[in-house]
C-alpha positions as CSV (number, residue, x, y, z in Angstrom):
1,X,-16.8,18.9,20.4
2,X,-15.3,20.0,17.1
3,X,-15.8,23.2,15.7
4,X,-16.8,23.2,12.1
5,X,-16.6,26.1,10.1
6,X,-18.2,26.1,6.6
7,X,-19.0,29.5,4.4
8,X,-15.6,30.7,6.2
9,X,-12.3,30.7,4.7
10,X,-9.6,30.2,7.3
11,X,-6.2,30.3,7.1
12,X,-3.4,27.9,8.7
13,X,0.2,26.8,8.5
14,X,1.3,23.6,8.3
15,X,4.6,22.6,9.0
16,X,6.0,25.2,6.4
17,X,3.4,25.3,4.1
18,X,0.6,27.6,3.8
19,X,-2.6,26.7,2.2
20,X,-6.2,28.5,2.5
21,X,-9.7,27.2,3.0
22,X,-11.8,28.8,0.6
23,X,-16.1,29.5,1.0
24,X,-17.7,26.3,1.6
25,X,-15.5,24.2,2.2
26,X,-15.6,21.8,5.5
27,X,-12.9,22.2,8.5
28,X,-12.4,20.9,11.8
29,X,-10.5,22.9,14.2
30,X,-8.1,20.4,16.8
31,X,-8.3,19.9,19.6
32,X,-6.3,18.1,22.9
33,X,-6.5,14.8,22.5
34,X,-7.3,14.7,19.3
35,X,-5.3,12.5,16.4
36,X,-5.5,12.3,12.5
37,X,-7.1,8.4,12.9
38,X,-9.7,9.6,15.0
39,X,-10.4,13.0,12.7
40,X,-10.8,10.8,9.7
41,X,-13.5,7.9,11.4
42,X,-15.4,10.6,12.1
43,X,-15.6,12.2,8.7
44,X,-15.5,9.1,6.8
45,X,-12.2,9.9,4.9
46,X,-9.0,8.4,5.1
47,X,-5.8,9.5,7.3
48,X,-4.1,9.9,3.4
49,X,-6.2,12.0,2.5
50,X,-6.5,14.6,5.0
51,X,-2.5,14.6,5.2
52,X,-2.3,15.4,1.6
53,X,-5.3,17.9,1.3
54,X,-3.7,19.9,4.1
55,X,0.3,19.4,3.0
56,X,1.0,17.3,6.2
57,X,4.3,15.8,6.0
58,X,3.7,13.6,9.4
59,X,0.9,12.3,11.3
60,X,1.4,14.9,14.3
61,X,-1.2,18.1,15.0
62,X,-1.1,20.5,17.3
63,X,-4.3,22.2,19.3
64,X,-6.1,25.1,17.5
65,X,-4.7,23.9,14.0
66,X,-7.7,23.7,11.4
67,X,-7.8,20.8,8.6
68,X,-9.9,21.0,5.8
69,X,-12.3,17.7,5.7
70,X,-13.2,16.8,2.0
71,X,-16.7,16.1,0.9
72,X,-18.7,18.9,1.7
73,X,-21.8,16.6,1.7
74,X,-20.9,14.3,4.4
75,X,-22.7,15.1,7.7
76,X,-20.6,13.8,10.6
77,X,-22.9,14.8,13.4
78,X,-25.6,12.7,11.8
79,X,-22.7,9.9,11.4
80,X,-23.9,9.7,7.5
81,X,-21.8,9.9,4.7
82,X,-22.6,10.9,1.9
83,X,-23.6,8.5,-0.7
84,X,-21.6,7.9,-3.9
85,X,-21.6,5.2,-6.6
86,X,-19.6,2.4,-6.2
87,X,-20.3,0.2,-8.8
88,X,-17.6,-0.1,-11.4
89,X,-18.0,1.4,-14.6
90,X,-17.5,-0.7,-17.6
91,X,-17.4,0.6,-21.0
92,X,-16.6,-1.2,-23.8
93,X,-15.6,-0.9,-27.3
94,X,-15.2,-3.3,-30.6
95,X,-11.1,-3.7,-29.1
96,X,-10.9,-2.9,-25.6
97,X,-12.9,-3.2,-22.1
98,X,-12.1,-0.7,-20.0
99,X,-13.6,-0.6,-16.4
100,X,-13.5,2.7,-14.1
101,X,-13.6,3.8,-10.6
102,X,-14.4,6.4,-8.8
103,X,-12.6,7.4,-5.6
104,X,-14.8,8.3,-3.1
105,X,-14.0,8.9,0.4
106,X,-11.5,6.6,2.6
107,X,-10.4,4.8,-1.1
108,X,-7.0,4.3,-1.2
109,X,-5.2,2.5,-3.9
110,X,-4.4,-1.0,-1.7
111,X,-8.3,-0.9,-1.0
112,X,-9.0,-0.7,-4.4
113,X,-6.3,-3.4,-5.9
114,X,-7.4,-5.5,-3.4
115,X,-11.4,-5.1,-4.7
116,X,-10.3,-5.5,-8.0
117,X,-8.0,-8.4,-7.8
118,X,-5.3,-6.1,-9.5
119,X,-2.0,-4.9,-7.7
120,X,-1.1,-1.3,-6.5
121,X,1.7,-1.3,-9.2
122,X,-0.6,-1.9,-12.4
123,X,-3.3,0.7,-11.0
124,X,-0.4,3.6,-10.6
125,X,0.5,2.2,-14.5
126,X,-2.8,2.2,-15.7
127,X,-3.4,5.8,-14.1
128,X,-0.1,7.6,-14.6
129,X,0.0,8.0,-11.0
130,X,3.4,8.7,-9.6
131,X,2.6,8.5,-5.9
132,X,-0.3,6.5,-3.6
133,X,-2.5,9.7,-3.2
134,X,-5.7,9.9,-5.5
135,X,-8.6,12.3,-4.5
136,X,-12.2,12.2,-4.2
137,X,-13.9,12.2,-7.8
138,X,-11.2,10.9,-9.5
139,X,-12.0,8.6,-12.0
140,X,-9.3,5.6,-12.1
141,X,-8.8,2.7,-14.7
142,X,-8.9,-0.4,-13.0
143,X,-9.1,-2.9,-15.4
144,X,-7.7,-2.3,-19.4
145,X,-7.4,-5.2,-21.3
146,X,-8.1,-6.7,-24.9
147,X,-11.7,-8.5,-25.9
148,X,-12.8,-9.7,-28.9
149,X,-16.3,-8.6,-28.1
150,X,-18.1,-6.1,-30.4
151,X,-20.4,-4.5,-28.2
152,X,-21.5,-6.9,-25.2
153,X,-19.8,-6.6,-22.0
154,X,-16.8,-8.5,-21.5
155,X,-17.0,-11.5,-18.6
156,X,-14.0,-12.1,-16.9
157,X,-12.3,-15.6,-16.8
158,X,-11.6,-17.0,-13.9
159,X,-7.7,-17.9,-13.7
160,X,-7.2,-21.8,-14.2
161,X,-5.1,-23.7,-13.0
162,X,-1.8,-23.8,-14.6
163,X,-0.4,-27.0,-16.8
164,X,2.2,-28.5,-14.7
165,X,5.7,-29.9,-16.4
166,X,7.6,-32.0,-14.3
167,X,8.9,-29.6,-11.5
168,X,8.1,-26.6,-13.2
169,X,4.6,-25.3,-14.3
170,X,3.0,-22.8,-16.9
171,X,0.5,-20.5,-16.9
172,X,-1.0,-18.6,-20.5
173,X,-1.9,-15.1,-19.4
174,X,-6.0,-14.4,-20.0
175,X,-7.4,-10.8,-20.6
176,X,-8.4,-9.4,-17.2
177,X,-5.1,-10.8,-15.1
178,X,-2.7,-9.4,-13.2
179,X,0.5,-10.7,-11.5
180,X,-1.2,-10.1,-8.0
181,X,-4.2,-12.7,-9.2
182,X,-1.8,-15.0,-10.9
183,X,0.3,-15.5,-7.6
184,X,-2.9,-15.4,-5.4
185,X,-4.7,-18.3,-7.4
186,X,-1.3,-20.0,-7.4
187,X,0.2,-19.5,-3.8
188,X,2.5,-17.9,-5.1
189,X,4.6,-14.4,-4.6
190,X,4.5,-11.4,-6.8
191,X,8.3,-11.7,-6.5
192,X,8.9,-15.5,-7.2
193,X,6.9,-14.7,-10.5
194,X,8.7,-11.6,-11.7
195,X,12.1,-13.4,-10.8
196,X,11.1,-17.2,-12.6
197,X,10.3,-14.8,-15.6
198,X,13.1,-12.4,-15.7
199,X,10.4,-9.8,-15.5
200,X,11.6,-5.6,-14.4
201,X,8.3,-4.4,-14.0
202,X,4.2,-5.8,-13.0
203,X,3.2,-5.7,-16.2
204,X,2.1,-8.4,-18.0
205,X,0.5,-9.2,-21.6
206,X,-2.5,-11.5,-23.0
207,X,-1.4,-14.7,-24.4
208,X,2.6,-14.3,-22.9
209,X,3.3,-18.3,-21.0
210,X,4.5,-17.1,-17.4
211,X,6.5,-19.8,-15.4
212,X,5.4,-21.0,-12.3
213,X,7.7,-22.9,-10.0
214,X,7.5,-25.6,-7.7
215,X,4.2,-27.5,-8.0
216,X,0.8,-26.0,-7.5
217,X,-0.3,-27.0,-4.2
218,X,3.2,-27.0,-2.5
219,X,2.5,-25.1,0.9
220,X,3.5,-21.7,1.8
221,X,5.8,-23.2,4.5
222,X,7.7,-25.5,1.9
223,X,8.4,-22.5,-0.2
224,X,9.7,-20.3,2.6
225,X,13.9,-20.8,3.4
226,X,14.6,-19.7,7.2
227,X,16.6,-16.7,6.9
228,X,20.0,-18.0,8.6
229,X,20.3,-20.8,5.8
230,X,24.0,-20.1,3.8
231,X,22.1,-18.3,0.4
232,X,19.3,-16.5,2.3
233,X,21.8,-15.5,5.0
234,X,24.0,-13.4,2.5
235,X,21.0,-11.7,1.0
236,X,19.5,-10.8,5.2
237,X,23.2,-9.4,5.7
238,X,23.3,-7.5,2.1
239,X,19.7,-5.4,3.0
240,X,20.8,-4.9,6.5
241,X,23.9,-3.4,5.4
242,X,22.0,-1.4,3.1
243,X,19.4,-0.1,5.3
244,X,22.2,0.8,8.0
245,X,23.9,2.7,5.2
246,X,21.0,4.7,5.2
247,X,21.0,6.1,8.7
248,X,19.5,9.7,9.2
249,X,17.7,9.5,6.0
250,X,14.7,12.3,6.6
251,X,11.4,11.1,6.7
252,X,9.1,12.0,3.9
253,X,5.5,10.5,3.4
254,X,5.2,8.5,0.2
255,X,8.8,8.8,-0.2
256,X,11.0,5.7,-1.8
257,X,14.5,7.3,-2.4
258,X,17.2,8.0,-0.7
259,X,16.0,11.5,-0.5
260,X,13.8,10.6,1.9
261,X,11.6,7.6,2.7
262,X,8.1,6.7,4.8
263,X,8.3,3.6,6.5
264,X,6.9,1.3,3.8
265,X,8.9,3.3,1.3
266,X,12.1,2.2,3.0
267,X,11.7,-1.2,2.8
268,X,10.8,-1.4,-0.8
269,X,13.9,0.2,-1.3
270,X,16.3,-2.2,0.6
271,X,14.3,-5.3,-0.2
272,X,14.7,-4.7,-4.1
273,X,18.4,-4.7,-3.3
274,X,18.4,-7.9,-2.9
275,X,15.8,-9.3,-4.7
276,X,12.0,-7.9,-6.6
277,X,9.3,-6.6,-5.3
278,X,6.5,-3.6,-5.8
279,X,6.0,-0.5,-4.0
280,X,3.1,-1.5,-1.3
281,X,1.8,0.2,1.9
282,X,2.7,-1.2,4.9
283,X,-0.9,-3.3,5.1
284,X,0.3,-4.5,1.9
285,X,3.6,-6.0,2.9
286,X,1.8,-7.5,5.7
287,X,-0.3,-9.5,3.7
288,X,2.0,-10.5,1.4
289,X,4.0,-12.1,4.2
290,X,4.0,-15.1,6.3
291,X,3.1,-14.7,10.0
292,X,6.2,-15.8,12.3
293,X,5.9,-16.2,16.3
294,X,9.5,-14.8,16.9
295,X,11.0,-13.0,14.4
296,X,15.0,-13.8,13.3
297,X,17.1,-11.8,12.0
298,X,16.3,-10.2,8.5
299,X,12.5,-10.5,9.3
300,X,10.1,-7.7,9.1
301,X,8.3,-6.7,12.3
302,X,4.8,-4.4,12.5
303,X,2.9,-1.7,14.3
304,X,-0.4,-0.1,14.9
305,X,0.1,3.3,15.4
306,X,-1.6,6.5,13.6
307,X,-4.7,3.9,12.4
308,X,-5.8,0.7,13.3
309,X,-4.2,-2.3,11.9
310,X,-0.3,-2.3,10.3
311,X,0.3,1.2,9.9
312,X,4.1,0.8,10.4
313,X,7.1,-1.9,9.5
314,X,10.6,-2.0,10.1
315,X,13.6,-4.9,9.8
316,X,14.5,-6.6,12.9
317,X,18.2,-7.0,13.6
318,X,18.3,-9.4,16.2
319,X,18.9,-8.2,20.2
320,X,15.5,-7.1,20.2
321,X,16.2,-4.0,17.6
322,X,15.2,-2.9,14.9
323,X,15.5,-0.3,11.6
324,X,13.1,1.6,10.3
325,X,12.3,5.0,8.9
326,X,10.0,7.0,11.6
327,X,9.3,10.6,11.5
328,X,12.7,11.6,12.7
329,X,14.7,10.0,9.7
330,X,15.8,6.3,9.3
331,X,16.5,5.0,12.7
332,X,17.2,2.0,15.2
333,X,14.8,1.5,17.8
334,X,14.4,-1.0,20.2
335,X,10.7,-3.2,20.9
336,X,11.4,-2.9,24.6
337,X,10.9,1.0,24.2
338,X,7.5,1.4,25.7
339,X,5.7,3.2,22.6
340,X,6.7,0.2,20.4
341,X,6.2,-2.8,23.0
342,X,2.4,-1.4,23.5
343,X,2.3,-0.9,19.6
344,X,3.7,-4.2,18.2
345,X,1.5,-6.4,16.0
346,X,3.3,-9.4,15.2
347,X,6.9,-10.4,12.8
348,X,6.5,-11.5,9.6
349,X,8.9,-13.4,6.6
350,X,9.1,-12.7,3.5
């Protein structure tokens, strides 16, 4: 059983930082066995968030360490969490609607994009945010866009369907999208958007004509160029070359430079050296991709391994290997290696 320890304060080093648990607030002490997944089920809260309310810089613990468990009103031995509102705030004004959030425990900013048919990229805008981590009791901007309302509550549109021109279709942006909905509605990428438009960032404005290529309803499979094709081929061998170059890179969580890069972090990097996309957790890239049997070289492969579902990505090389950035630095590791084979989730192409 885990010991709990409120009305304490405790002290503990983690990895080389030193942080204090002051009076009243919750903390687990670990034990063998146990793992941040597992720690955070139980206290309805998210692995995130008890790595960055305790400085973690990885996903591994050691027995005897204590973690401080946020929400002191949650009661894990009842298996009730505490109750919080989650409907979204809107308030509105003669020239803008602005719709809130606010973080409550196990949120994380793919959840909440996803919820709010936005994308990761315009929430960290919207917010100022410079990194994935948010906090319980943070309020955060979802939605900020123009109305011509003077006091009722805006409706959002739903996105039509755009006007098509020969090959080549148009879309008018409305007040509530986002290049993430626009794509969706559209099957299209984020990418083949932002690169049809010459755009260098997610943002978008009300009124701007966005081109749409290829028609409407083409399938994702009639969009997608196998990899060893001549002009895909040169772009595969361009990222690989850059992801080799960075070798030994140290890990750091949330990390996108070559300072030092998670595993998600890593390839957003490479990937943007050869063509556009935005910064994403690894659950994010997997759903943004299409699922492959057997992955080719310059594909992406996946992994379950501190939670449940794709929790870790790297580029597959061909001979069975692949790159990735793991807790020891950038890396190539093979899926034959018995950790990985009894971790793997599936390839993917993007």
């Amino acid at each position: 059983m885990k010991q709990k320890l409120i009305g304490l304060t405790a002290t503990a080093v983690v990895g080389s930082s030193l942080f204090t648990t002051i009076a009243a607030a919750d903390n687990v002490k670990v034990e063998s066995g146990d793992t941040l997944w597992e720690i955070s089920h139980k206290y309805n809260t998210s692995v995130n968030t008890l790595m960055s309310l305790n400085g973690l810089k990885s996903d591994f613990l050691r027995v005897g360490q204590v973690l401080e468990i946020p929400g002191t009103t949650n009661n894990p031995s009842s298996g009730t969490p505490a109750k919080s509102e989650t409907t979204p705030k809107t308030s509105t004004t003669p020239e803008t609607s602005t719709k809130t959030h606010k973080v409550k425990s196990g949120d994380s900013l793919w959840d909440l994009a996803r919820s709010y048919g936005t994308s990761v990229a315009e929430l960290k805008t919207l917010n100022g945010l410079k990194s994935d981590m948010i906090y319980v009791g943070q309020n955060l901007i979802v939605n900020k866009s123009t109305t011509q309302s003077t006091g009722n509550s805006q409706t959002e549109e739903p996105v039509k369907q755009p006007t098509q021109t020969g090959t080549t279709s148009s879309y008018t942006v409305k007040s509530g999208d986002s290049l993430w909905k626009i794509a969706n509605k559209n099957n299209l990428t984020i990418a083949e958007i932002k690169v049809a438009n010459n755009l260098t960032s997610d943002q978008i404005r009300i009124g701007q004509v966005l081109k749409l290529t290829g028609a409407v309803n083409t399938p994702a499979e009639d969009k997608t160029v196998a990899p060893e094709t001549s002009t895909n081929s040169s772009k595969v061998d361009k990222m690989i070359s850059e992801a080799k170059a960075l070798m030994g890179t140290p890990y750091r969580w949330a990390g996108n430079t070559p300072s030092g890069f998670d595993c998600s972090g890593f390839i957003y990097y490479v990937l943007n050296k050869v063509t556009s996309v935005s910064r994403l957790s690894t659950a994010g890239y997997w759903d943004m991709m299409k699922s492959i049997s057997t992955p080719s070289k310059g594909d992406f492969v996946y992994f379950t391994t501190y939670k449940a579902g794709p929790s870790h990505m790297g580029i597959y090389l061909g001979n069975n290997e692949f790159i990735h950035a793991s807790s020891s630095g950038v890396t190539i590791s093979n899926l034959d290696n018995s950790y990985w084979k009894q971790r793997y989730l599936g390839a993917k192409r993007f």
